[in-house]
DOFINU-732648 format. One record per residue: x, y, z of N, C-alpha, C in turn. Coordinates in steps of 0.2 Angstrom, whole numbers, padded with zeros to 4 digits, always signed. Layout:
BEGIN
XYZXYZXYZ;...
END
This chain:
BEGIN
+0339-0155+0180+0341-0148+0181+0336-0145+0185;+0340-0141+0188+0333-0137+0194+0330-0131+0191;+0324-0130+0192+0320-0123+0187+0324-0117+0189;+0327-0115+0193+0329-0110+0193+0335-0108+0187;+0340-0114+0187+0345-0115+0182+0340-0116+0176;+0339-0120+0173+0333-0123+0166+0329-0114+0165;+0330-0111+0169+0324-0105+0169+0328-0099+0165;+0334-0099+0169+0340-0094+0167+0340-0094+0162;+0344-0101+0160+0348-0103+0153+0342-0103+0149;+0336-0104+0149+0331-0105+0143+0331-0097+0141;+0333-0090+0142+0329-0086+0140+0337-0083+0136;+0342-0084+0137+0350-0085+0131+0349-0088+0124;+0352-0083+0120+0351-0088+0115+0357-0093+0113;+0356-0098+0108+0361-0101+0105+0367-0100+0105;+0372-0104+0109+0380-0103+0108+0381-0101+0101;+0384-0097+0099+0387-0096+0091+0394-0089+0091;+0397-0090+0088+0402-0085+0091+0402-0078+0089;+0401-0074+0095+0402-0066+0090+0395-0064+0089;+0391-0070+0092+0385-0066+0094+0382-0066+0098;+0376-0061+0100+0375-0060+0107+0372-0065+0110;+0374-0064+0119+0371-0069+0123+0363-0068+0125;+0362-0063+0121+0353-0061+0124+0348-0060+0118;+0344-0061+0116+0339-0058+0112+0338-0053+0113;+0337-0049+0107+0335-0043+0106+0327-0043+0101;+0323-0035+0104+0316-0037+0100+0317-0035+0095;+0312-0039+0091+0313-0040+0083+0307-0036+0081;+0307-0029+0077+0302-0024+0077+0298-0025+0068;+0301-0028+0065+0299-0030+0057+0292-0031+0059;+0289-0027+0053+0282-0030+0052+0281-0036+0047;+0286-0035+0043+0284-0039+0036+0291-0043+0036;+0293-0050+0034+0299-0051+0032+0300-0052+0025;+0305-0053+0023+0305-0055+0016+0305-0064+0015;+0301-0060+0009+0297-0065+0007+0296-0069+0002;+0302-0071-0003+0302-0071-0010+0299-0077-0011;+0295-0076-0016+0292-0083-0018+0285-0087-0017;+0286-0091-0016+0281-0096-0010+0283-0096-0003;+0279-0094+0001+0281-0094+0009+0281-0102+0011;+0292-0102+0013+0291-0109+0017+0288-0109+0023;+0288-0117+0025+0284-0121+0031+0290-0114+0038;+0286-0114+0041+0290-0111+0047+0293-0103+0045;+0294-0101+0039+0299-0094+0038+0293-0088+0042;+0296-0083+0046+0293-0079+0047+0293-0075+0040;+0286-0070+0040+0283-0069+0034+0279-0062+0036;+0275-0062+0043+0271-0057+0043+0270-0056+0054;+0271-0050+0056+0273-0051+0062+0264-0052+0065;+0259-0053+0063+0255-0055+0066+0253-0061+0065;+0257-0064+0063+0257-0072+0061+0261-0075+0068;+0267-0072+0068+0274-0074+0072+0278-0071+0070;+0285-0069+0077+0290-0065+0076+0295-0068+0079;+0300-0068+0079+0307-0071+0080+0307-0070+0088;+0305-0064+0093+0305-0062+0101+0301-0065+0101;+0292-0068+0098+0289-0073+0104+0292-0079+0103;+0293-0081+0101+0299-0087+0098+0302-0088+0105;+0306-0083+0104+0311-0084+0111+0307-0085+0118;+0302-0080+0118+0300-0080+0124+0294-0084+0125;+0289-0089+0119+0287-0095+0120+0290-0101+0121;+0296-0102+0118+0298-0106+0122+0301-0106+0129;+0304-0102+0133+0305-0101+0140+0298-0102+0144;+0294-0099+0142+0287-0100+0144+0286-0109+0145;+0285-0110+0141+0284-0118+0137+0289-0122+0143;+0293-0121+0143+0299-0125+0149+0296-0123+0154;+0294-0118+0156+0290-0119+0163+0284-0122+0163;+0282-0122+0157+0274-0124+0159+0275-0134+0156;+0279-0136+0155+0283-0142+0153+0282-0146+0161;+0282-0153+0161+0284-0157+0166+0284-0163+0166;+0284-0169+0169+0287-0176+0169+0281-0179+0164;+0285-0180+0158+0281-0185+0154+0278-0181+0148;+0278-0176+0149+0274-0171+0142+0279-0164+0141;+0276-0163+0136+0282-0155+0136+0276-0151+0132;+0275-0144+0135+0272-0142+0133+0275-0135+0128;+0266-0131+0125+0268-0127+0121+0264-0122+0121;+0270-0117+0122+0265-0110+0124+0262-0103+0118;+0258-0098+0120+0258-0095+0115+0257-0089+0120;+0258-0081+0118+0259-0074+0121+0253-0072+0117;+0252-0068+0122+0244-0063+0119+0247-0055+0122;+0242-0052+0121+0243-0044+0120+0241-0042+0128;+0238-0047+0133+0237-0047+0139+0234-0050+0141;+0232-0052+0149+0230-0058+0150+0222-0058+0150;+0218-0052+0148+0214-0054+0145+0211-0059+0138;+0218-0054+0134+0218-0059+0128+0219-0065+0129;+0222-0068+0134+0224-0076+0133+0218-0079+0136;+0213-0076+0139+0207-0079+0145+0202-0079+0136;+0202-0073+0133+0197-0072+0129+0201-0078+0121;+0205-0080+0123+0209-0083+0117+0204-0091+0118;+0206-0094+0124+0202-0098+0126+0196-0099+0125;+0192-0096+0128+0185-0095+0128+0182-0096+0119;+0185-0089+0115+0186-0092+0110+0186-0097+0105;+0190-0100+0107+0194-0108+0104+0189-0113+0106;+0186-0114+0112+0180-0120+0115+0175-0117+0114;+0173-0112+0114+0164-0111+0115+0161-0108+0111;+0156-0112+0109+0151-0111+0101+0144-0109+0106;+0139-0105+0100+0134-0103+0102+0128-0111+0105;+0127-0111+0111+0122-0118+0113+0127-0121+0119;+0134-0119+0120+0139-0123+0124+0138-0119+0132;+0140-0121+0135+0140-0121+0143+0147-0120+0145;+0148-0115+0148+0155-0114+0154+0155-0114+0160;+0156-0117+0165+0157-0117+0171+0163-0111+0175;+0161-0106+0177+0165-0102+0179+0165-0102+0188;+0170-0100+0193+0170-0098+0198+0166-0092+0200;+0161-0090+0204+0157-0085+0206+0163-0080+0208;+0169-0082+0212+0173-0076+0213+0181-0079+0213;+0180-0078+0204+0187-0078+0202+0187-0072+0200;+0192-0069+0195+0193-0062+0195+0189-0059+0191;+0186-0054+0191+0183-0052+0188+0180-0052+0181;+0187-0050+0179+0187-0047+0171+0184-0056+0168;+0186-0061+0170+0183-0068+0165+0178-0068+0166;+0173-0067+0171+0165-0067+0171+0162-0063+0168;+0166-0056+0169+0162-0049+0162+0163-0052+0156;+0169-0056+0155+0169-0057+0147+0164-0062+0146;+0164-0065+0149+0158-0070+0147+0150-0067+0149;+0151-0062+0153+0145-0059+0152+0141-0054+0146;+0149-0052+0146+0146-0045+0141+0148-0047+0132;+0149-0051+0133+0153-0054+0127+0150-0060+0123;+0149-0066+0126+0149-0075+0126+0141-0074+0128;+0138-0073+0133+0132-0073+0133+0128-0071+0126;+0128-0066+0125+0125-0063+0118+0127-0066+0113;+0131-0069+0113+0133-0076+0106+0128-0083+0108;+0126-0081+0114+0122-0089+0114+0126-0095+0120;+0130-0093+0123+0134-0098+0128+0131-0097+0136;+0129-0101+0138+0127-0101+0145+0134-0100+0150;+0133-0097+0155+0137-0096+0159+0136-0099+0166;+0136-0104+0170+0136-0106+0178+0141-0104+0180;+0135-0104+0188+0144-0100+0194+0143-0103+0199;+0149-0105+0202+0152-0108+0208+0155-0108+0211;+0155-0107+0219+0161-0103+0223+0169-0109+0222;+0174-0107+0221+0179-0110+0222+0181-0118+0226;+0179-0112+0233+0179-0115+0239+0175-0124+0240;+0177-0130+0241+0175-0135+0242+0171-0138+0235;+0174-0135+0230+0175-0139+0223+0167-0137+0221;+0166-0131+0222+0157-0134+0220+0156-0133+0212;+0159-0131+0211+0159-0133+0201+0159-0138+0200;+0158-0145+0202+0159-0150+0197+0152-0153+0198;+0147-0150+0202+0139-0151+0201+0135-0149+0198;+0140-0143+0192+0138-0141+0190+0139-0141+0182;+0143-0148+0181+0144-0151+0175+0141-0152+0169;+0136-0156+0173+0132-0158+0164+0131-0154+0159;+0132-0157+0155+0133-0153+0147+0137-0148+0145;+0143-0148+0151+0146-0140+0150+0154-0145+0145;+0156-0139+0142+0158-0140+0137+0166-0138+0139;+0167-0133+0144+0171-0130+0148+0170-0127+0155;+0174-0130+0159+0178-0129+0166+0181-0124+0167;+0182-0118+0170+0187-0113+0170+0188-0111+0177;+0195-0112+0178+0195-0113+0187+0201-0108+0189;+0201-0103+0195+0205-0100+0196+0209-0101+0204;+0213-0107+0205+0216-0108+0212+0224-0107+0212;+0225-0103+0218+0222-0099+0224+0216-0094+0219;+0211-0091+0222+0205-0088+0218+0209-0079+0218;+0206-0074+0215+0208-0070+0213+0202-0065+0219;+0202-0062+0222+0204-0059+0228+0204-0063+0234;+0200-0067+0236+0200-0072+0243+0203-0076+0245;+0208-0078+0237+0213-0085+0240+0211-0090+0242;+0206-0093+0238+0201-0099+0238+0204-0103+0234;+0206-0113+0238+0209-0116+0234+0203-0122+0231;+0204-0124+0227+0199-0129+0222+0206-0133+0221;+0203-0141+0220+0207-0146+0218+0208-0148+0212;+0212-0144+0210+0214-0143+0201+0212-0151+0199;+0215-0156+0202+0216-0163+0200+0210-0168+0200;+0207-0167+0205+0200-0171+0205+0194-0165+0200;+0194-0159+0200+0188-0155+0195+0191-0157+0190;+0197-0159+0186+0199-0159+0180+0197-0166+0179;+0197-0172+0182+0194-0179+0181+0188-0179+0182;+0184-0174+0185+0178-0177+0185+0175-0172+0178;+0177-0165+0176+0174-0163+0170+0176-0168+0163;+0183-0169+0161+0182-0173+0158+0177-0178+0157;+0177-0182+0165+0172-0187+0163+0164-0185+0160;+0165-0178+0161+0157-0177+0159+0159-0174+0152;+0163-0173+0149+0165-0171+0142+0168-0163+0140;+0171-0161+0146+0173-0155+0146+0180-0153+0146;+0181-0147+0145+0190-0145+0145+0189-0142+0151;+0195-0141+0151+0199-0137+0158+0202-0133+0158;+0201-0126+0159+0207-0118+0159+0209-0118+0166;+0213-0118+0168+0216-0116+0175+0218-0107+0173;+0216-0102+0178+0218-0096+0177+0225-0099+0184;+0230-0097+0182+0237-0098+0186+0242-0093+0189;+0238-0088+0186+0243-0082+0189+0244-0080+0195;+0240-0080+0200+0241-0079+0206+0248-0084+0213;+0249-0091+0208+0254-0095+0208+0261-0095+0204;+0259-0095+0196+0263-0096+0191+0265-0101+0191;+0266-0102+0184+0272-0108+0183+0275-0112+0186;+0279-0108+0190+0285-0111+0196+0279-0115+0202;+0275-0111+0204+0272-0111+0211+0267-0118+0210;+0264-0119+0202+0260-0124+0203+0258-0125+0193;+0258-0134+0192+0259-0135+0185+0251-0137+0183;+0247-0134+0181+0240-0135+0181+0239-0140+0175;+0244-0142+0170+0245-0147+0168+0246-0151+0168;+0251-0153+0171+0253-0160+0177+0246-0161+0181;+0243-0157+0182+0238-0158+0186+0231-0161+0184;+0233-0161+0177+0226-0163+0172+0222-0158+0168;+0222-0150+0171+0220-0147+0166+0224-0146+0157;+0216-0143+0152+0222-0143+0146+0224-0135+0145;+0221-0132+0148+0224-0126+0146+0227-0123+0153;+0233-0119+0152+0236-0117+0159+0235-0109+0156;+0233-0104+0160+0235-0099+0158+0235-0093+0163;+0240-0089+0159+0245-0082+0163+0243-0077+0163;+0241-0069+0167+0243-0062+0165+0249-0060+0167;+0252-0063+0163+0261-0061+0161+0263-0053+0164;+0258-0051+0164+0257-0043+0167+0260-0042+0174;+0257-0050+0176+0259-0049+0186+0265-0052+0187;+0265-0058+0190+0271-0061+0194+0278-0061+0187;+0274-0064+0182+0279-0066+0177+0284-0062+0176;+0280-0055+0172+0282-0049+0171+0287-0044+0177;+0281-0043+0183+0286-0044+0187+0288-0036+0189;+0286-0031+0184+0289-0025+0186+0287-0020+0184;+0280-0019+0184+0272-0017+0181+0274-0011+0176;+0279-0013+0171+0280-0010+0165+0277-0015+0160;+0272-0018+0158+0270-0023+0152+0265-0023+0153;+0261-0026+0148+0252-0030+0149+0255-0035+0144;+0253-0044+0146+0255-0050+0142+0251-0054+0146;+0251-0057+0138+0247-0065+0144+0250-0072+0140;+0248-0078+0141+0251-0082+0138+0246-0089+0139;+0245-0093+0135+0241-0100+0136+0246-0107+0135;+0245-0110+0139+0250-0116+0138+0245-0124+0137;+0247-0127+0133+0243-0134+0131+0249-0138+0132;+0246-0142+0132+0252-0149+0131+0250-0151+0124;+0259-0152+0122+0259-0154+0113+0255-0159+0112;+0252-0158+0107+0247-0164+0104+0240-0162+0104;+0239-0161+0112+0233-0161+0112+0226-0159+0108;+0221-0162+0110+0216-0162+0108+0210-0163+0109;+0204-0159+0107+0196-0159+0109+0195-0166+0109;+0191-0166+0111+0185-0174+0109+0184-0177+0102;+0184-0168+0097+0183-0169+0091+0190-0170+0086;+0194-0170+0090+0201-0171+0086+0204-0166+0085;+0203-0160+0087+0203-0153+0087+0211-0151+0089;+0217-0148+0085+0224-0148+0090+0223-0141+0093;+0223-0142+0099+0222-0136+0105+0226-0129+0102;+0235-0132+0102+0237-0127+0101+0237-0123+0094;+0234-0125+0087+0232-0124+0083+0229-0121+0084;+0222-0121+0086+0215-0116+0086+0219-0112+0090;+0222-0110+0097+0223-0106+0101+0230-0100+0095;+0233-0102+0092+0235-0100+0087+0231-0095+0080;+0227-0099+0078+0223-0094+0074+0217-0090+0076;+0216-0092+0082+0211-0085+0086+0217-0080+0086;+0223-0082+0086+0227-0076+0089+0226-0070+0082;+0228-0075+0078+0232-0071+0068+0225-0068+0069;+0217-0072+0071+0212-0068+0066+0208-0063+0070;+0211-0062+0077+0209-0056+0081+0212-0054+0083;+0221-0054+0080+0224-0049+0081+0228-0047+0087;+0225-0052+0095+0228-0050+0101+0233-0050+0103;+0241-0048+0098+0246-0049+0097+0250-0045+0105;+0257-0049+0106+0259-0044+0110+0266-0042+0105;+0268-0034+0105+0271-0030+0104+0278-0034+0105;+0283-0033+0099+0290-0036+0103+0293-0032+0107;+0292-0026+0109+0295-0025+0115+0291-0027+0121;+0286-0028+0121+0285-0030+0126+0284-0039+0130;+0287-0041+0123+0289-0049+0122+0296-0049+0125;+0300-0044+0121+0307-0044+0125+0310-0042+0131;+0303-0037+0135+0303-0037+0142+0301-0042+0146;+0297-0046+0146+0295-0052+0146+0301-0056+0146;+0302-0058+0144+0309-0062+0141+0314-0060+0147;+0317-0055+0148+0321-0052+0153+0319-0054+0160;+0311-0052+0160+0311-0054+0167+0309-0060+0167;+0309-0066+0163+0308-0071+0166+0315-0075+0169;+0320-0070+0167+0326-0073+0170+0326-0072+0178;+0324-0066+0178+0324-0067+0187+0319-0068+0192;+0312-0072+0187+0307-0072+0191+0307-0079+0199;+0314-0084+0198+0315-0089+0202+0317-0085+0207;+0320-0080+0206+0324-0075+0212+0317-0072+0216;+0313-0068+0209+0308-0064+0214+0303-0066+0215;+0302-0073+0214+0297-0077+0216+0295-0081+0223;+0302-0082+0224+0304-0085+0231+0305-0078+0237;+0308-0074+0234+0309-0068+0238+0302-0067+0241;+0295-0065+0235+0290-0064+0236+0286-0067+0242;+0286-0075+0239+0282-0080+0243+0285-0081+0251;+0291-0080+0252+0292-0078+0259+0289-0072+0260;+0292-0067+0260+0288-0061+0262+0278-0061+0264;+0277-0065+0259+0270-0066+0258+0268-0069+0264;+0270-0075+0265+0269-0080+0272+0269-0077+0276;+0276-0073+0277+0277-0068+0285+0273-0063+0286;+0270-0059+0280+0267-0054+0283+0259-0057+0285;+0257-0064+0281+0250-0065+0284+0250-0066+0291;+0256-0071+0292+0257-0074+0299+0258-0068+0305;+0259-0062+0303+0262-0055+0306+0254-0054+0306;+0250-0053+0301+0243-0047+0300+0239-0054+0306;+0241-0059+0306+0236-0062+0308+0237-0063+0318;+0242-0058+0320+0242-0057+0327+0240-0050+0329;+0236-0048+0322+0232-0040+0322+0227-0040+0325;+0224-0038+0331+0218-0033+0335+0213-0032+0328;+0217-0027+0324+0213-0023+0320+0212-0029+0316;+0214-0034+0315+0212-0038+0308+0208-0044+0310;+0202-0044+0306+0199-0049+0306+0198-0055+0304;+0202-0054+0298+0203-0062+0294+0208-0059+0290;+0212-0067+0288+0218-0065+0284+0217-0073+0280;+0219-0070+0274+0215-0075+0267+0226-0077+0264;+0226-0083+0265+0233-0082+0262+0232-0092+0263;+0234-0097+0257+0235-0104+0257+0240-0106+0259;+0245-0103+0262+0249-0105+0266+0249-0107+0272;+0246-0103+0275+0243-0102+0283+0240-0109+0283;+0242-0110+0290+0239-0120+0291+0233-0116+0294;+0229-0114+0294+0221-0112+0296+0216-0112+0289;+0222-0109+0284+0219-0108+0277+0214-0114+0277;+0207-0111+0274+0203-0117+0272+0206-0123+0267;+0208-0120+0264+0214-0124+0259+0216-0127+0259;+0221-0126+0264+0228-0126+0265+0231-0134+0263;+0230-0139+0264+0230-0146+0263+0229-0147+0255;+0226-0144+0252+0223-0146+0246+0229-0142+0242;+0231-0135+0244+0238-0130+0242+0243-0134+0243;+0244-0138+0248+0252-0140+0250+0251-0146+0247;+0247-0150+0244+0246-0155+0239+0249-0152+0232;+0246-0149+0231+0247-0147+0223+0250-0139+0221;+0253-0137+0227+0258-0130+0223+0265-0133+0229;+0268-0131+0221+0277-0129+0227+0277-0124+0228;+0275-0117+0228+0274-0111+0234+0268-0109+0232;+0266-0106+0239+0258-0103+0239+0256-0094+0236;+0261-0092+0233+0260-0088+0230+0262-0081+0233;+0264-0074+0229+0266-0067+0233+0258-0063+0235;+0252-0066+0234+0247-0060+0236+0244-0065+0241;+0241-0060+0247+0238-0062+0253+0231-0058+0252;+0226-0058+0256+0220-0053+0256+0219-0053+0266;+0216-0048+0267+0216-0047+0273+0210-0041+0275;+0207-0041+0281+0199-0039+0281+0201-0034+0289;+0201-0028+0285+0200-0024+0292+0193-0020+0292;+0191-0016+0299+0183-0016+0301+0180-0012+0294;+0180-0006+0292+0177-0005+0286+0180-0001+0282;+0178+0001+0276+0181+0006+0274+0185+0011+0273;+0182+0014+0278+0188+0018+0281+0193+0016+0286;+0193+0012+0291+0201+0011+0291+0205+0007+0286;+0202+0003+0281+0206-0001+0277+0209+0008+0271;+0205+0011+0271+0209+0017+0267+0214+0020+0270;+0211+0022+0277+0215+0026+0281+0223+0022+0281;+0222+0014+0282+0228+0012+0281+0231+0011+0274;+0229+0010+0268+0231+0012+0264+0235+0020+0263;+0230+0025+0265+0236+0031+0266+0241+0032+0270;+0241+0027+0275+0247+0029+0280+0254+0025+0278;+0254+0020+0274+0257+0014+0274+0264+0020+0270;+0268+0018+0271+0275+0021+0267+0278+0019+0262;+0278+0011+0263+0284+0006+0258+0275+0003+0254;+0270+0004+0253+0266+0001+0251+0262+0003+0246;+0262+0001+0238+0261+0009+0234+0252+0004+0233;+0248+0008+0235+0241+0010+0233+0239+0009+0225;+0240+0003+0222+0239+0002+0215+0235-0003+0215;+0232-0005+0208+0230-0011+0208+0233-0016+0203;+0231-0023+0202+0237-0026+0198+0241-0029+0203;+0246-0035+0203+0250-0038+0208+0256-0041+0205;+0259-0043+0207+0266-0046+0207+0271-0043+0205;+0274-0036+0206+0278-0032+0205+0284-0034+0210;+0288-0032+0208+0295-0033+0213+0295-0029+0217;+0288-0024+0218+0289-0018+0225+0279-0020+0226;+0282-0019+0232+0274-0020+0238+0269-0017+0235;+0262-0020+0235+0257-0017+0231+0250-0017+0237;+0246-0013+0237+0240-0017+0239+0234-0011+0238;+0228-0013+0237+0223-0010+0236+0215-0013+0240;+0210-0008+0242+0205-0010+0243+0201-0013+0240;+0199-0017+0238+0199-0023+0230+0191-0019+0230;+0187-0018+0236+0179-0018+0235+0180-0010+0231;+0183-0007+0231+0181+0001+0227+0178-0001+0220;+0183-0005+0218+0181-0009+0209+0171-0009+0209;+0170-0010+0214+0160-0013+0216+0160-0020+0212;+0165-0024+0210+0165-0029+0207+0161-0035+0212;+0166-0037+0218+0165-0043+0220+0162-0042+0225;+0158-0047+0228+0155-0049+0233+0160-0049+0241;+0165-0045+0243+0167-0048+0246+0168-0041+0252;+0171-0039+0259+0170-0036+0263+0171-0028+0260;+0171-0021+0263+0171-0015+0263+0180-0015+0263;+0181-0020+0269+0187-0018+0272+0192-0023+0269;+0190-0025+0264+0197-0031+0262+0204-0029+0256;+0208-0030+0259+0213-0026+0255+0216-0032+0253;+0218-0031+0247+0223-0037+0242+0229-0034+0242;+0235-0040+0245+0240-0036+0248+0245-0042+0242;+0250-0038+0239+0254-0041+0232+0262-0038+0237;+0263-0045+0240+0270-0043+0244+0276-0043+0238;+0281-0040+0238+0287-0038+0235+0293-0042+0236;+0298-0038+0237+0305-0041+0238+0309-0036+0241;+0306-0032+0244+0309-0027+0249+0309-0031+0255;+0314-0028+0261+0315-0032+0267+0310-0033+0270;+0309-0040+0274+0302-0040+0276+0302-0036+0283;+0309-0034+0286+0309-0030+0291+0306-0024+0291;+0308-0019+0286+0303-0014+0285+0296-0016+0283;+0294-0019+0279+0287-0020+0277+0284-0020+0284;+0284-0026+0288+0281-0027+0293+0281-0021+0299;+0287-0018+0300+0285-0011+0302+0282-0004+0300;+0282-0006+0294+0277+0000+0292+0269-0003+0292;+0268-0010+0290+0262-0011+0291+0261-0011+0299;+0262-0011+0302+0263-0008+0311+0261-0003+0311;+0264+0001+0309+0262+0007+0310+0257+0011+0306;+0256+0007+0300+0250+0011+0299+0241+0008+0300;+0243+0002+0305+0237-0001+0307+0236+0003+0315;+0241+0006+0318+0242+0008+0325+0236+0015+0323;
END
């Protein structure tokens, strides 16, 4: 069955007569309870609720593939699922290898968070795999390809053999892909994970995240993955809201549609910005220039809906941002309408004055491309 179809049909409930063909969110906080609580019964909604139900298993079929089937769990945003993680592998004395410029918020957490518990933090650029010389004794790998503003790809499938061989796990941050675009678990990492917020979600009404392991799985110590990644949740409470699980659920029915839409658009416009005067560089792993690019079309089947792209400084990257029409000035990505923002105002990353993070939509690529025209003119 093609993911688009498997995609559909996963987020319907059960043939049954006379009742409905869609989930509705289930708002109970308590269910009833009499007695001894059995194995499986929902009991308490910080525990589990009938909407993540639904919408972790649709999850889970995505993040599913040849030979394993995996299983998912929903957090309160894709913080929570980065910080659920972290959580579940790293004890006071343990070591994480992080990318120097992956997105930000996963470095802060480990900085303002994890360090003061006693966890050492390395950083290493994305680009040409340099995290895996920085292995020894780390206890976790956290890898984010394509990278989160620069569109830096790493080879999910060689860092993931070699940290294990050194005795490490593996988080692949995926969002800038998704599910569809590339299976970080097929690939060897054990944890896959989401901010359901962007592509998934799809229509910047939520904040969710989700972690996906392969069933069974397990630490060195024998440890089941998706267990602990389970009870960080009940005992921190990162829960996501059922409505905002059954908006989830809705849009993942048509993320095949606007997922495709996007990464076209996304191609054309790099390929477009990239016969620009005014543009200096344009960051996109589609592009056969992309430093990447080879190691992308190995292991993603589309290269994603965001580009970045570097005009002379500051002020014309704003100036352009005010002039653009079809282009809304936010931050955050994967919206079914055109996004872009100045990524360096955050003062976060290391990266140019002029570089704008462009989260192409599903609007016609003929207007986009003439408004970006015109507002570079």
């Amino acid at each position: 069955m093609r993911d688009a179809t498997r995609i559909i049909r996963s987020t319907l409930t059960p043939v049954a007569t006379g009742e409905p063909i869609h989930h509705g969110p289930v708002f109970a906080a308590p269910f009833h309870t009499p007695g001894d609580p059995e194995e499986g019964a929902y009991t308490y909604a910080r525990d589990h609720n009938p909407t993540w139900t639904a919408v972790e298993s649709a999850l889970a079929g995505m993040e599913s593939g040849d030979g394993y089937t995996a299983k998912a769990l929903v957090y309160g945003s894709g913080m929570a699922a980065i910080s659920a993680v972290f959580s579940a592998v790293l004890e006071p004395g343990d070591v994480a290898v992080l990318p120097s410029d992956c997105y930000f918020g996963a470095r802060a957490l480990m900085q303002d968070i994890f360090i003061p518990l006693g966890v050492e933090m390395r950083l290493a650029p994305t680009a040409g795999d340099a995290q895996a010389a920085l292995l020894e004794g780390a206890k976790l790998l956290w890898l984010e390809s394509p990278s989160n503003p620069t569109m830096d790809v790493c080879d999910i499938a060689a860092l993931s053999k070699v940290a294990h061989e050194a005795g490490a796990l593996v988080g692949v941050d995926n969002t800038t892909a998704t599910p569809l675009g590339q299976s970080p678990l097929a690939l060897g990492a054990d944890f896959s994970v989401s901010s359901d917020t962007k592509m998934i979600g799809g229509h910047g009404d939520l904040l969710a995240g989700h972690v996906a392991v392969r069933e069974g799985a397990t630490d060195a110590s024998g440890m089941n993955l998706y267990d602990r990644l389970a009870k960080v949740r009940t005992r921190s409470g990162a829960i996501l809201g059922p409505m905002e699980a059954w908006l989830l659920l809705r849009s993942i029915a048509s993320l095949p549609l606007r997922l495709e839409r996007s990464c076209e658009n996304a191609l054309a416009l790099a390929e477009f910005l990239g016969t620009r005067g005014e543009v200096s560089a344009v960051m996109y792993p589609g592009l056969p220039s992309a430093l990447g690019h080879a190691v992308a079309r190995r292991q993603m089947r589309s290269f994603g809906p965001v580009l970045s792209f570097v005009l002379k400084d500051q002020a014309k990257a704003d100036d352009f941002l005010s002039r653009a029409q079809l282009i809304t000035d936010a931050t955050s990505f994967g919206a079914i309408h055109t996004t872009a923002e100045r990524r360096k105002r955050w003062g976060h990353d290391n990266i140019p004055d002029g570089l704008i993070r462009l989260s192409a939509g599903c609007e016609a690529i003929e207007d986009l491309v003439d408004d970006i025209a015109q507002a570079l003119a």
